[in-house]
mmCIF file of the protein (N, C-alpha, C, O) and its ligand, coordinates in Angstrom:
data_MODEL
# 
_entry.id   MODEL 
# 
loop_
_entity.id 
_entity.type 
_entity.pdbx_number_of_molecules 
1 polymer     1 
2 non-polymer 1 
# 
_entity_poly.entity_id                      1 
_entity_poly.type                           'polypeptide(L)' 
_entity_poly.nstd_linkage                   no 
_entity_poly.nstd_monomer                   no 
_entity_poly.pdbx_seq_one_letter_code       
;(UNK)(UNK)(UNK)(UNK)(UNK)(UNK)(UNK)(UNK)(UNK)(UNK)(UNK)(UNK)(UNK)(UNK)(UNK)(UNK)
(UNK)(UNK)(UNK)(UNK)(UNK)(UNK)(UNK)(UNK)(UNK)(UNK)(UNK)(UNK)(UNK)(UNK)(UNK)(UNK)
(UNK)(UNK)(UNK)(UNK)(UNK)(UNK)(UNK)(UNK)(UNK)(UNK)(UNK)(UNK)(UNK)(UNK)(UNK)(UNK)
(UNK)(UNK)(UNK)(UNK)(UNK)(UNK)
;
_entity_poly.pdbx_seq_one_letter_code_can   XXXXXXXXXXXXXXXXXXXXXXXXXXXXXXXXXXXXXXXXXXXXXXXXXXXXXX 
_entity_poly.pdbx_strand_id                 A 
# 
loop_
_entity_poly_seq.entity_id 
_entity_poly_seq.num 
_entity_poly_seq.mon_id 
_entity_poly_seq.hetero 
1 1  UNK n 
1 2  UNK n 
1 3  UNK n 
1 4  UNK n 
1 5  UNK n 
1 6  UNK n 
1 7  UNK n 
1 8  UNK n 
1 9  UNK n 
1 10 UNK n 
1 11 UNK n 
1 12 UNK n 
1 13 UNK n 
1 14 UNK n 
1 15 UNK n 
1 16 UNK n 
1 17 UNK n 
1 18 UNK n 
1 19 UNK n 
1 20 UNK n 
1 21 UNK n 
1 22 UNK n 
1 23 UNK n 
1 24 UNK n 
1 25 UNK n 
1 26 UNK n 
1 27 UNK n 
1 28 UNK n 
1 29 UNK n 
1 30 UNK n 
1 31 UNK n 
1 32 UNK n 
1 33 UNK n 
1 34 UNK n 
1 35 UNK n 
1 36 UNK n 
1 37 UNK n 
1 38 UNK n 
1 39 UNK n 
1 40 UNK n 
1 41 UNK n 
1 42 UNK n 
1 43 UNK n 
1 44 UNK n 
1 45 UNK n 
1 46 UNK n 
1 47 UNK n 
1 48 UNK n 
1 49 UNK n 
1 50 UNK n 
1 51 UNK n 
1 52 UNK n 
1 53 UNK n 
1 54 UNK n 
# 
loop_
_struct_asym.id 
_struct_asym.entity_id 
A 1 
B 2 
# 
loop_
_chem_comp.id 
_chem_comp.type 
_chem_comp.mon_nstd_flag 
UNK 'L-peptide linking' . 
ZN  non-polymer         . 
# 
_pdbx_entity_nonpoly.entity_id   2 
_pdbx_entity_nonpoly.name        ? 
_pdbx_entity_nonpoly.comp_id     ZN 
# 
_pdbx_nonpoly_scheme.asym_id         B 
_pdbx_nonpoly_scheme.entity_id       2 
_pdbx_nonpoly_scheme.mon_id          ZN 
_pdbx_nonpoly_scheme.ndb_seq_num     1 
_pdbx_nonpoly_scheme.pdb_seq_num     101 
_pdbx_nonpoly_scheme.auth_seq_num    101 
_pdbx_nonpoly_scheme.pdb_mon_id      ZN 
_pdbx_nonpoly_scheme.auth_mon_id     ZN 
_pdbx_nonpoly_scheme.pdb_strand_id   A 
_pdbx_nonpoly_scheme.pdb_ins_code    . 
# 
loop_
_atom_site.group_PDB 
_atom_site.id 
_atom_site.type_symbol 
_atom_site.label_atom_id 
_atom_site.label_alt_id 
_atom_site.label_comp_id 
_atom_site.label_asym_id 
_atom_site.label_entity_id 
_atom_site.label_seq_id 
_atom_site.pdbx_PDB_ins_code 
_atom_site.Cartn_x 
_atom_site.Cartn_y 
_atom_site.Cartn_z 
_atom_site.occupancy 
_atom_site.B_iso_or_equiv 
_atom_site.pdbx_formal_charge 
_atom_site.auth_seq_id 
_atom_site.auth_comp_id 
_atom_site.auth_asym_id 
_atom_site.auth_atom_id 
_atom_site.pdbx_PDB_model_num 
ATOM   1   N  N  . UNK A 1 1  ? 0.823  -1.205 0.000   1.00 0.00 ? 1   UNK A N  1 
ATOM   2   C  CA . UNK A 1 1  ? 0.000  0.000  0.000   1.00 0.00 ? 1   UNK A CA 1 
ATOM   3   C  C  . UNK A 1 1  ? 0.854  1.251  0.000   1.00 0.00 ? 1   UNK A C  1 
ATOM   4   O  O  . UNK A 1 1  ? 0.390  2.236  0.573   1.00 0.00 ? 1   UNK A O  1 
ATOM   5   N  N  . UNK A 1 2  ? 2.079  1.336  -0.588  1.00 0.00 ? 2   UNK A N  1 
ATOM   6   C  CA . UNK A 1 2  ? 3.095  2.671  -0.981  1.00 0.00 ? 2   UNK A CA 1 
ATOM   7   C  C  . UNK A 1 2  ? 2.358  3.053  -1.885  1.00 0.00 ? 2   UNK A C  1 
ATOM   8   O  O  . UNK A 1 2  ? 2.355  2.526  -2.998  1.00 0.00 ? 2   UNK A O  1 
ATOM   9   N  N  . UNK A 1 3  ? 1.481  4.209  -1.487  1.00 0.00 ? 3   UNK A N  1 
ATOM   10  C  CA . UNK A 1 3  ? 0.746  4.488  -3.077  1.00 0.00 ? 3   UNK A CA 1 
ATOM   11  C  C  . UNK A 1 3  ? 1.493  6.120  -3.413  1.00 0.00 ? 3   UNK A C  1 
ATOM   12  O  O  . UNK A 1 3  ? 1.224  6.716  -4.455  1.00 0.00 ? 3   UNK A O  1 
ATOM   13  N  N  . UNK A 1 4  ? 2.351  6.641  -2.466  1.00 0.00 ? 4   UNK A N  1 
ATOM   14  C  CA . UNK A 1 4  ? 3.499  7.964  -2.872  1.00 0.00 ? 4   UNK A CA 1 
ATOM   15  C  C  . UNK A 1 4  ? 4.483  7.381  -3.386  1.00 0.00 ? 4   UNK A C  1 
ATOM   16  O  O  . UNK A 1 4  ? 5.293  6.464  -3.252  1.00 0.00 ? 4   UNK A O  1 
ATOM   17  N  N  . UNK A 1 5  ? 4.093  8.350  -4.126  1.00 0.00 ? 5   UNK A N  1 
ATOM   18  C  CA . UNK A 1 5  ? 5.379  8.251  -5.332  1.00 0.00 ? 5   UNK A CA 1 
ATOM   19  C  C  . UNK A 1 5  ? 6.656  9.308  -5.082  1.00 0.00 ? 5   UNK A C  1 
ATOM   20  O  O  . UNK A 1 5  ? 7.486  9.451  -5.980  1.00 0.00 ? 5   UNK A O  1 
ATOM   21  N  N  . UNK A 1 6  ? 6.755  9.926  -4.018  1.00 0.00 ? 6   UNK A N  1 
ATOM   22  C  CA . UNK A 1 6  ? 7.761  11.221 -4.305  1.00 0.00 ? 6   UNK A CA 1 
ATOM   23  C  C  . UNK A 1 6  ? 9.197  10.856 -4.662  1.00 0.00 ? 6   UNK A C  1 
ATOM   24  O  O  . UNK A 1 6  ? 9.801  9.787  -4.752  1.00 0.00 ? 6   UNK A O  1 
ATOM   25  N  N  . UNK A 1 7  ? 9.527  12.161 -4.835  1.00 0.00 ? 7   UNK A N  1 
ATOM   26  C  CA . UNK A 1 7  ? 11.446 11.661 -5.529  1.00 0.00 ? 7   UNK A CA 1 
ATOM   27  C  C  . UNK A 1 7  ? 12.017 11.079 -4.076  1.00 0.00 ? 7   UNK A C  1 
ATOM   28  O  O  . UNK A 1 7  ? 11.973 11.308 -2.867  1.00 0.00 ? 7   UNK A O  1 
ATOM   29  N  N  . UNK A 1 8  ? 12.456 10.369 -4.834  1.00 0.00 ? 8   UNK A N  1 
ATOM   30  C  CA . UNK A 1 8  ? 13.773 10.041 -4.051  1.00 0.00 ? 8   UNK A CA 1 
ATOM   31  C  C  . UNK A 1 8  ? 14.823 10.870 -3.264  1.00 0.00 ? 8   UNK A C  1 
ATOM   32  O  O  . UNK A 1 8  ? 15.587 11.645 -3.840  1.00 0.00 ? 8   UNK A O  1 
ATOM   33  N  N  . UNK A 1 9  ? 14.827 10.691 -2.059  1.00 0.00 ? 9   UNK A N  1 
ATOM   34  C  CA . UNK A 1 9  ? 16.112 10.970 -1.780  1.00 0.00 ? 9   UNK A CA 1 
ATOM   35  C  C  . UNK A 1 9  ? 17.465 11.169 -2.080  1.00 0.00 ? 9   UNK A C  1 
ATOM   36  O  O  . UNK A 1 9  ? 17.611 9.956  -2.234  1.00 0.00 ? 9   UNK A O  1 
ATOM   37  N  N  . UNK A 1 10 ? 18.624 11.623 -2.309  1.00 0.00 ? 10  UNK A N  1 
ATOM   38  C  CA . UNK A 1 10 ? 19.621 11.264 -2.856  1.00 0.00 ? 10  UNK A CA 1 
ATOM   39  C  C  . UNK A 1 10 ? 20.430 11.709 -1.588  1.00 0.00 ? 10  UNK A C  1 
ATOM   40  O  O  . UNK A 1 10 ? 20.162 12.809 -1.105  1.00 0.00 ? 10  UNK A O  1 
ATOM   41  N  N  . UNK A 1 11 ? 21.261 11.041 -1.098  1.00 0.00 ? 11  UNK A N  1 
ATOM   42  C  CA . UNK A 1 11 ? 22.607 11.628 -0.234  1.00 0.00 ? 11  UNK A CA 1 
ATOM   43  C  C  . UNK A 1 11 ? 23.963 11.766 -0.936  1.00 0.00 ? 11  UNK A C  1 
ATOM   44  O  O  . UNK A 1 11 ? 24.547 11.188 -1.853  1.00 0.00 ? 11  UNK A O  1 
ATOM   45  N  N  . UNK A 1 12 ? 24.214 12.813 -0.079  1.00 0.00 ? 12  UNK A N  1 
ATOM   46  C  CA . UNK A 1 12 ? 25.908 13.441 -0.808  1.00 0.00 ? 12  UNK A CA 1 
ATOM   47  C  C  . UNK A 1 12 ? 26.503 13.128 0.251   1.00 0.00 ? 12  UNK A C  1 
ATOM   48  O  O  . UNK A 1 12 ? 26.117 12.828 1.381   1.00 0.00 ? 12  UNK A O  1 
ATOM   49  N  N  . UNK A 1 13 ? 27.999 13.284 -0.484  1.00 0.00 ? 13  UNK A N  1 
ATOM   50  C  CA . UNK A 1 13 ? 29.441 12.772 0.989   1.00 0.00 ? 13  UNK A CA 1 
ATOM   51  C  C  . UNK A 1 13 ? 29.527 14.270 1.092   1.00 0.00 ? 13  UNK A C  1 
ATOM   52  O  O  . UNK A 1 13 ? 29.695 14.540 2.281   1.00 0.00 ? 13  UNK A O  1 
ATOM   53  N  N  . UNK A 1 14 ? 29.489 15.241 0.440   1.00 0.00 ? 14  UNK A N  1 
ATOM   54  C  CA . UNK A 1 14 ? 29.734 16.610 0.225   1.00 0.00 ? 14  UNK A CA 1 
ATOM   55  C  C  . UNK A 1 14 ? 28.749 17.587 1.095   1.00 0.00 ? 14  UNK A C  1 
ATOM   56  O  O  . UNK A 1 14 ? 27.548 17.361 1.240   1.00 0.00 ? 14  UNK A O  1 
ATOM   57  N  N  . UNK A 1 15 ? 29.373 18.594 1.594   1.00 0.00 ? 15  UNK A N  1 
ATOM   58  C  CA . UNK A 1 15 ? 28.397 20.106 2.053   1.00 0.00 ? 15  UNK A CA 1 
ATOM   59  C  C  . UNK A 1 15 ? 27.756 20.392 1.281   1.00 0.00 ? 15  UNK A C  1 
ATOM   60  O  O  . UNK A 1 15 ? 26.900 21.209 1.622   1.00 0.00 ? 15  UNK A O  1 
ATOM   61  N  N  . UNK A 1 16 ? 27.741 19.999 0.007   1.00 0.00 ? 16  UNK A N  1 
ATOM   62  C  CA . UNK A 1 16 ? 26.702 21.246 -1.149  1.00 0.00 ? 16  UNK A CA 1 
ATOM   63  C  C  . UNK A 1 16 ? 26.820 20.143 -2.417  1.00 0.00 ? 16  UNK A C  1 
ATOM   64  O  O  . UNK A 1 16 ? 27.683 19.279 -2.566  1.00 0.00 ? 16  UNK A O  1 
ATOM   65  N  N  . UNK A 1 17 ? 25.966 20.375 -3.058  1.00 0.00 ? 17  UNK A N  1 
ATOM   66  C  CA . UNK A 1 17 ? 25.570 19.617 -3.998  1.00 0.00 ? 17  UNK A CA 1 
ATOM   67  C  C  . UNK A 1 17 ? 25.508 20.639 -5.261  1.00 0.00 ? 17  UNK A C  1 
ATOM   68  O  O  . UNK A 1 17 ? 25.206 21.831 -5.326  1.00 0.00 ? 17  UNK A O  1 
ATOM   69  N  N  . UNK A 1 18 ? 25.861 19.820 -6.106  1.00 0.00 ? 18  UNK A N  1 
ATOM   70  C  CA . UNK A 1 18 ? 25.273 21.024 -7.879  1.00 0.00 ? 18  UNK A CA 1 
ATOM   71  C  C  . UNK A 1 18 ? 24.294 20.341 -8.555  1.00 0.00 ? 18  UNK A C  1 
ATOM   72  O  O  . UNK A 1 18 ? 24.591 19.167 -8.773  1.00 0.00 ? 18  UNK A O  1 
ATOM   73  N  N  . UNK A 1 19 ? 23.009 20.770 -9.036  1.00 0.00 ? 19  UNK A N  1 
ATOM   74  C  CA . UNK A 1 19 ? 21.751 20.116 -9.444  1.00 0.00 ? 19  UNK A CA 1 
ATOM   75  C  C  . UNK A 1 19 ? 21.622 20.789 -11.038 1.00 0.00 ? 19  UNK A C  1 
ATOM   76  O  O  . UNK A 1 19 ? 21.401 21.998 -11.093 1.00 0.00 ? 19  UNK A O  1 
ATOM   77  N  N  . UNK A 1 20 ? 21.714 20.260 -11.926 1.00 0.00 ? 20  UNK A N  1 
ATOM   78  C  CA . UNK A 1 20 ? 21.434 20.847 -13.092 1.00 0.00 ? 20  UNK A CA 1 
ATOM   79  C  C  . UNK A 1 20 ? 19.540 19.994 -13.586 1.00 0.00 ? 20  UNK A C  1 
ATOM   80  O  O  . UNK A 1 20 ? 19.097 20.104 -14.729 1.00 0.00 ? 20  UNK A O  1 
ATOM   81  N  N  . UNK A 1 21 ? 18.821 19.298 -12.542 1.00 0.00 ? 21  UNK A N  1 
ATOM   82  C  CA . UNK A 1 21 ? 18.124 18.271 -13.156 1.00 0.00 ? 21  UNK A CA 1 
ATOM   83  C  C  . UNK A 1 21 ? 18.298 16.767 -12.927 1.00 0.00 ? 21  UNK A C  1 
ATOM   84  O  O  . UNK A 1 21 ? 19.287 16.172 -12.500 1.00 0.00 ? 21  UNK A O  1 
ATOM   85  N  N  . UNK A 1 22 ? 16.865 16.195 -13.390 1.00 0.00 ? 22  UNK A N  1 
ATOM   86  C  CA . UNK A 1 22 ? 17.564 14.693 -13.046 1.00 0.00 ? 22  UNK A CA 1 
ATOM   87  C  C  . UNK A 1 22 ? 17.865 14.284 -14.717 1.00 0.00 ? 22  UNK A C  1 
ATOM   88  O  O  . UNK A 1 22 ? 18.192 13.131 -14.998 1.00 0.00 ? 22  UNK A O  1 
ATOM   89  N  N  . UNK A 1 23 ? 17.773 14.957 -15.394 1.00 0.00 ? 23  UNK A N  1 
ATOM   90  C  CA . UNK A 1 23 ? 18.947 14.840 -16.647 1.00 0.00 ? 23  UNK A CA 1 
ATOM   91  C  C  . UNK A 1 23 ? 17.902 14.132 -17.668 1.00 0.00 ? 23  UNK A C  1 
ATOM   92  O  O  . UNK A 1 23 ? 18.541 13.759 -18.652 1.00 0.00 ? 23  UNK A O  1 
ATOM   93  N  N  . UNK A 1 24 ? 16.228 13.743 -17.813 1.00 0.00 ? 24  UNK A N  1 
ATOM   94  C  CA . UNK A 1 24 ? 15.239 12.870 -17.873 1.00 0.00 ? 24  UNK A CA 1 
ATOM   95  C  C  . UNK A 1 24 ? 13.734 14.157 -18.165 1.00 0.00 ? 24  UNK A C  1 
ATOM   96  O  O  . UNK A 1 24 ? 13.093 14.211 -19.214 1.00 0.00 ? 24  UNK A O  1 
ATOM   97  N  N  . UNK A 1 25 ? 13.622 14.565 -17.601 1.00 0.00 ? 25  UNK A N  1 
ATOM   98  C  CA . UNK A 1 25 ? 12.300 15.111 -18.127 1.00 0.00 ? 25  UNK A CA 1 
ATOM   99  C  C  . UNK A 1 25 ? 12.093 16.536 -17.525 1.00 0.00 ? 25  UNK A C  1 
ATOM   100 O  O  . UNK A 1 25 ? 11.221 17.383 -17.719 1.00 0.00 ? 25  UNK A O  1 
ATOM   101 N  N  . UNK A 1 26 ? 13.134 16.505 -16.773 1.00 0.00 ? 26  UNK A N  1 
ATOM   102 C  CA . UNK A 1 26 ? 13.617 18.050 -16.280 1.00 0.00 ? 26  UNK A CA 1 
ATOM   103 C  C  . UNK A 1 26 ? 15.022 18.262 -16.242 1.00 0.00 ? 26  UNK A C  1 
ATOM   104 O  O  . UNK A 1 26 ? 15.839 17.368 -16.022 1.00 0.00 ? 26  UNK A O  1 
ATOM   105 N  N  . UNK A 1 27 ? 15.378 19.816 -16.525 1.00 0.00 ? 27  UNK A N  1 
ATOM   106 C  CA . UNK A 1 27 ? 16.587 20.474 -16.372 1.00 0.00 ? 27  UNK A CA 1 
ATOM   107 C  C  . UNK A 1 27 ? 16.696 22.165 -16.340 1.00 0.00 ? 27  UNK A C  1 
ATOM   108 O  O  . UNK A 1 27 ? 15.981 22.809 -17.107 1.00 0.00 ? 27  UNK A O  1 
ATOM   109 N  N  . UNK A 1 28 ? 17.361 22.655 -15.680 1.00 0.00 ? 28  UNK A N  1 
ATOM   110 C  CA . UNK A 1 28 ? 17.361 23.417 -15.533 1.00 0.00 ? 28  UNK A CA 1 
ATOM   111 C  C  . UNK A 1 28 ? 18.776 24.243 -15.314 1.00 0.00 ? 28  UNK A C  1 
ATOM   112 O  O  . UNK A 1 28 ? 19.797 23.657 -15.675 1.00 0.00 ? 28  UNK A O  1 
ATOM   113 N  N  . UNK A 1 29 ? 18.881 25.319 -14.853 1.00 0.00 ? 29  UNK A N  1 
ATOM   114 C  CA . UNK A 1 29 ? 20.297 25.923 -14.803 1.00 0.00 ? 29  UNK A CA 1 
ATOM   115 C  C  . UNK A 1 29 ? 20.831 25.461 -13.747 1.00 0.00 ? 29  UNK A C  1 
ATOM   116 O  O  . UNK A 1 29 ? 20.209 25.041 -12.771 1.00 0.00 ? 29  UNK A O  1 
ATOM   117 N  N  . UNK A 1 30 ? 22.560 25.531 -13.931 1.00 0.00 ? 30  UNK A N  1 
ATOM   118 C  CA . UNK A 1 30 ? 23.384 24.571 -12.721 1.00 0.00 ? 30  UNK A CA 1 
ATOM   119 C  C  . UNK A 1 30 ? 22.823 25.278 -11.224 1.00 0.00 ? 30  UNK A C  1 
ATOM   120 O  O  . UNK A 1 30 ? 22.854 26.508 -11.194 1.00 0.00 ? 30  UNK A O  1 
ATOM   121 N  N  . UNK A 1 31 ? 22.491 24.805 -10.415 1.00 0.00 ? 31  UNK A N  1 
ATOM   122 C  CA . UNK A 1 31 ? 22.486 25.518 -8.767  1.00 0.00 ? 31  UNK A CA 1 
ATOM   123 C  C  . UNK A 1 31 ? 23.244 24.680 -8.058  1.00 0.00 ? 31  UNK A C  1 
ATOM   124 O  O  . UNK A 1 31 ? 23.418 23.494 -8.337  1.00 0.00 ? 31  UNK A O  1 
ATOM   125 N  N  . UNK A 1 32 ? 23.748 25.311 -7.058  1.00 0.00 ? 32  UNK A N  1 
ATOM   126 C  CA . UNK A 1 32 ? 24.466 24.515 -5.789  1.00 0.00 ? 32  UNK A CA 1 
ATOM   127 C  C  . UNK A 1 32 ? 23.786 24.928 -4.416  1.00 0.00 ? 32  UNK A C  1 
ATOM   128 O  O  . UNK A 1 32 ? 23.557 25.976 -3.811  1.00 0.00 ? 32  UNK A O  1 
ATOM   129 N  N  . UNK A 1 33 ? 23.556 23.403 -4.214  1.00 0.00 ? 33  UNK A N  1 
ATOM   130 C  CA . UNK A 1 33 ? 22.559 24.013 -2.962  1.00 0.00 ? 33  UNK A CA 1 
ATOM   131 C  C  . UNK A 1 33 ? 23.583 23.279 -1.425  1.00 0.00 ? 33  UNK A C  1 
ATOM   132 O  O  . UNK A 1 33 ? 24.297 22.278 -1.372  1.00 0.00 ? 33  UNK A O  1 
ATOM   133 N  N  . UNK A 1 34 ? 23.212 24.343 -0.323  1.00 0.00 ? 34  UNK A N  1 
ATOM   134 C  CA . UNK A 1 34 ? 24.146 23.974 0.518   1.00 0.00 ? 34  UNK A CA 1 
ATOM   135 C  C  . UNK A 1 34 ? 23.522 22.588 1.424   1.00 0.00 ? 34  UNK A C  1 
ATOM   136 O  O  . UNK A 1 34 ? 22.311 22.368 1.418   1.00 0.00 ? 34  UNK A O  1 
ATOM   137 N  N  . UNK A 1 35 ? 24.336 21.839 2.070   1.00 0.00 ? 35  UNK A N  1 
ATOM   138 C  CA . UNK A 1 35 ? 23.533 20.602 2.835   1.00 0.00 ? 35  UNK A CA 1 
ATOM   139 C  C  . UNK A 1 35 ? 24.229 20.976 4.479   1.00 0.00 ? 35  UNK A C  1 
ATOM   140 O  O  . UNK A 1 35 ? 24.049 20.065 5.288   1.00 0.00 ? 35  UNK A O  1 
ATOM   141 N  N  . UNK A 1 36 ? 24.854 21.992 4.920   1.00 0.00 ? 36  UNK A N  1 
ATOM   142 C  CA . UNK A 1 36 ? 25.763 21.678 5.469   1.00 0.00 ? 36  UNK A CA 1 
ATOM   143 C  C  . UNK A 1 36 ? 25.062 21.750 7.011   1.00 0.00 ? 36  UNK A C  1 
ATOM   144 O  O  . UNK A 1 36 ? 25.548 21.354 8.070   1.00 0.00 ? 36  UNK A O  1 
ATOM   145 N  N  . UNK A 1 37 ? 23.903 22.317 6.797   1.00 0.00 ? 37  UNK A N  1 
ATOM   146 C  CA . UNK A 1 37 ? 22.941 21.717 8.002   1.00 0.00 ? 37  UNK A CA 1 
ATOM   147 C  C  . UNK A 1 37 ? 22.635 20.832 8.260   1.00 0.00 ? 37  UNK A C  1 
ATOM   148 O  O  . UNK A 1 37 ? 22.259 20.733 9.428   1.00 0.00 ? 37  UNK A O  1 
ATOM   149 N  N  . UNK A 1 38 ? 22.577 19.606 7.399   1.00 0.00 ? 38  UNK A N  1 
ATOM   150 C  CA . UNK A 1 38 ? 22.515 18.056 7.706   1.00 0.00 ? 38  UNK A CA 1 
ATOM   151 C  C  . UNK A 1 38 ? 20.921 17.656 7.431   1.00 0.00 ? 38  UNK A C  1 
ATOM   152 O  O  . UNK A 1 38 ? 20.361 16.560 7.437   1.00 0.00 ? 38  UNK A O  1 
ATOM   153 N  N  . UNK A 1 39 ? 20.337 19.243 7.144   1.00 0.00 ? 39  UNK A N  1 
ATOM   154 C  CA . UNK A 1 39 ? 18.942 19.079 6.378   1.00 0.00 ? 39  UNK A CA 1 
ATOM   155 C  C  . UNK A 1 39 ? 18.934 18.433 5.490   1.00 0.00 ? 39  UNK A C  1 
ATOM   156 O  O  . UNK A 1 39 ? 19.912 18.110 4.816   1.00 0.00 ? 39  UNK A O  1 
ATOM   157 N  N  . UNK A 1 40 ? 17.332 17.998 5.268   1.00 0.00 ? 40  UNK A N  1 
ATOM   158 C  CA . UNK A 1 40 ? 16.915 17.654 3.941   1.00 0.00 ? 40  UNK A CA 1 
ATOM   159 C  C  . UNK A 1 40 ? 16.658 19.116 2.562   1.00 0.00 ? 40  UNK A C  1 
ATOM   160 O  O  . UNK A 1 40 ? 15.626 19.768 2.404   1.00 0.00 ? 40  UNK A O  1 
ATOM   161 N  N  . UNK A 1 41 ? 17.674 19.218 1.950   1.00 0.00 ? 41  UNK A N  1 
ATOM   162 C  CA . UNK A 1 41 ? 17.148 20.352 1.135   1.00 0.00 ? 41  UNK A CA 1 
ATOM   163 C  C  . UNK A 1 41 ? 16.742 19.739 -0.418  1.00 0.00 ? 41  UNK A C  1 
ATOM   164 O  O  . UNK A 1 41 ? 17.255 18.739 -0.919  1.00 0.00 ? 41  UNK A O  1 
ATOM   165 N  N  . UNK A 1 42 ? 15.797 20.508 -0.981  1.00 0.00 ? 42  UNK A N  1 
ATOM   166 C  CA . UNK A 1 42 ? 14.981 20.486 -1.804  1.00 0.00 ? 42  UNK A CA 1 
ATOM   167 C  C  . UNK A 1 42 ? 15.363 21.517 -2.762  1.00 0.00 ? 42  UNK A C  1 
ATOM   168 O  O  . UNK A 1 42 ? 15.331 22.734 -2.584  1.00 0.00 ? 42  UNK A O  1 
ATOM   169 N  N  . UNK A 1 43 ? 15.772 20.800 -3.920  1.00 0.00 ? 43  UNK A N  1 
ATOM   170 C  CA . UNK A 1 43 ? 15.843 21.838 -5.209  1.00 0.00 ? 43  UNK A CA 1 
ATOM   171 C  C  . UNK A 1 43 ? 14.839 23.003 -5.794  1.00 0.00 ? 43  UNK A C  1 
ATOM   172 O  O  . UNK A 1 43 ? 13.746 22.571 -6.160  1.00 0.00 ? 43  UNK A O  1 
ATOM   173 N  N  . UNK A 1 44 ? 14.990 24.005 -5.893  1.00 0.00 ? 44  UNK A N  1 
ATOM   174 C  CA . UNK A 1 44 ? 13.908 25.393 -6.315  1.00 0.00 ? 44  UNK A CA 1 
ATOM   175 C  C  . UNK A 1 44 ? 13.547 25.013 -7.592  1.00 0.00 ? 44  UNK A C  1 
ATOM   176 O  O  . UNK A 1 44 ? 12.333 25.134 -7.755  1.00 0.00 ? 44  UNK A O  1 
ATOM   177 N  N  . UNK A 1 45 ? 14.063 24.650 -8.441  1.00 0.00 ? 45  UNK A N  1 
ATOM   178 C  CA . UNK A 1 45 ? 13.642 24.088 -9.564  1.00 0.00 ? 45  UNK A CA 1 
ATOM   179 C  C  . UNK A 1 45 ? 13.309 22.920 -9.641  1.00 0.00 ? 45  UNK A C  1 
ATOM   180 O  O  . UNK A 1 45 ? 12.143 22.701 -9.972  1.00 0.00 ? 45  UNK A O  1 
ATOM   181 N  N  . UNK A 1 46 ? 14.067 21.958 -9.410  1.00 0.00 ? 46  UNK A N  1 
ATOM   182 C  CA . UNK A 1 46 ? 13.245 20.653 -9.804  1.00 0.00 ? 46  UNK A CA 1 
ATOM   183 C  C  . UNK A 1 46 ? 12.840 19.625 -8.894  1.00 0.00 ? 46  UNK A C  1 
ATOM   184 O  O  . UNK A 1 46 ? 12.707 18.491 -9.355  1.00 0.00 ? 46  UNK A O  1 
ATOM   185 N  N  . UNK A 1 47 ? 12.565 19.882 -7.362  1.00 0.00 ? 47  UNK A N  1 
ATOM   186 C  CA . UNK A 1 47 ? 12.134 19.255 -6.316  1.00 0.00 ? 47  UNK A CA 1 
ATOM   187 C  C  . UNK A 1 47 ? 13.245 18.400 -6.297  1.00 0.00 ? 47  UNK A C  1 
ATOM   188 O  O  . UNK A 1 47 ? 12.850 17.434 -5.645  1.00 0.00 ? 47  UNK A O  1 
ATOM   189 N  N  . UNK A 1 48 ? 13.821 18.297 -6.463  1.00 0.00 ? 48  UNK A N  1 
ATOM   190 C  CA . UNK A 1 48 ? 14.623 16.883 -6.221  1.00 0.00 ? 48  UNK A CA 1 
ATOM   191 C  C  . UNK A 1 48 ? 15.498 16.962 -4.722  1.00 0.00 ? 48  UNK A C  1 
ATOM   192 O  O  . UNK A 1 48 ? 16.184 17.963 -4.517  1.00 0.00 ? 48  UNK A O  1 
ATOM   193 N  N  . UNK A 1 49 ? 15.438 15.815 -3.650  1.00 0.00 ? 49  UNK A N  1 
ATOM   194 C  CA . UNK A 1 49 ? 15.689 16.280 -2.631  1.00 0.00 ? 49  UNK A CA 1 
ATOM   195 C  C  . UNK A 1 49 ? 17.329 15.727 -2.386  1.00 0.00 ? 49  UNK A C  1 
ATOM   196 O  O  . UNK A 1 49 ? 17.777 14.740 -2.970  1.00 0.00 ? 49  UNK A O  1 
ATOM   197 N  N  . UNK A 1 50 ? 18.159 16.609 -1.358  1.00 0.00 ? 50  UNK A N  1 
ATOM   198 C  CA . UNK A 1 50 ? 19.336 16.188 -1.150  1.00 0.00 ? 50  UNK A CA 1 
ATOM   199 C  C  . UNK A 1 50 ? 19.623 16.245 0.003   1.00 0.00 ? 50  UNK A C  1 
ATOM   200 O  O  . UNK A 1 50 ? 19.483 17.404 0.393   1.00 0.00 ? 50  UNK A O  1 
ATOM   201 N  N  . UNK A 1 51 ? 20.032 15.445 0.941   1.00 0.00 ? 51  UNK A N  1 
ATOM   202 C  CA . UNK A 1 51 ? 20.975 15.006 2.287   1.00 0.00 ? 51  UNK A CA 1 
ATOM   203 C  C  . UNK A 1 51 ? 21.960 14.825 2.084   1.00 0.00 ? 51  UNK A C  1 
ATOM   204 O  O  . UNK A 1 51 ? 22.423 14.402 1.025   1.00 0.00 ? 51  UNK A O  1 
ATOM   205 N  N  . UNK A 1 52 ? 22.659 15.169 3.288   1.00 0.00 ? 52  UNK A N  1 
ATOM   206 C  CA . UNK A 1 52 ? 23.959 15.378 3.544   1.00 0.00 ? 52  UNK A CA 1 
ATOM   207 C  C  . UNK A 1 52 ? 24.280 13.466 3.922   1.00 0.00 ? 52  UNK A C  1 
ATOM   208 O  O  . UNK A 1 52 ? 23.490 12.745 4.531   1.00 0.00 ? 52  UNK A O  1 
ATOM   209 N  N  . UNK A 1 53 ? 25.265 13.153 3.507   1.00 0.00 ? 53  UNK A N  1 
ATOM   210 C  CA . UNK A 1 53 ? 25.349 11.389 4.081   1.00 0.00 ? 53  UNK A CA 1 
ATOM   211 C  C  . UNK A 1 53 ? 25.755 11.793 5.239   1.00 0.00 ? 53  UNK A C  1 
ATOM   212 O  O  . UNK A 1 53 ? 26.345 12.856 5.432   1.00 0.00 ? 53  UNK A O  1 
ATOM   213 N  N  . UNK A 1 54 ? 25.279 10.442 6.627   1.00 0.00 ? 54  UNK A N  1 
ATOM   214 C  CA . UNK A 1 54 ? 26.117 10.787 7.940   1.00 0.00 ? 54  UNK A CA 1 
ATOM   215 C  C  . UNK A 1 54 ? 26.815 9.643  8.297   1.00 0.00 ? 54  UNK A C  1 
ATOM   216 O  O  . UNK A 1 54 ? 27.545 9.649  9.288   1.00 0.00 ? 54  UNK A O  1 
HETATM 217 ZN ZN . ZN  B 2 .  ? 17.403 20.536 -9.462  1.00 0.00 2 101 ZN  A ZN 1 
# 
């Protein structure tokens, strides 16, 4: 009964991540978004979410 579909997670070894898109049905301009709060941050353009690995 998983009937959500949301994106995936992705974790980085890195403070900050660069998101151009998931390279598939969206893209957008390069951003670097910071993780270094250990938050879950969420791309402005293309939802796609990123954690910091711990
Ligand atoms: Zn993005």
């Amino acid at each position: 009964m998983n009937t959500n579909f949301q994106i995936e997670l992705k974790y980085i070894d890195n403070d900050s991540v660069s998101c151009s898109g998931d390279g598939w049905t969206q893209s957008h301009p390069l951003v670097y978004l910071d993780l270094s709060s250990g938050e879950v941050v969420v791309c402005p353009y293309c939802s796609l979410k990123f954690q910091k690995r711990k």
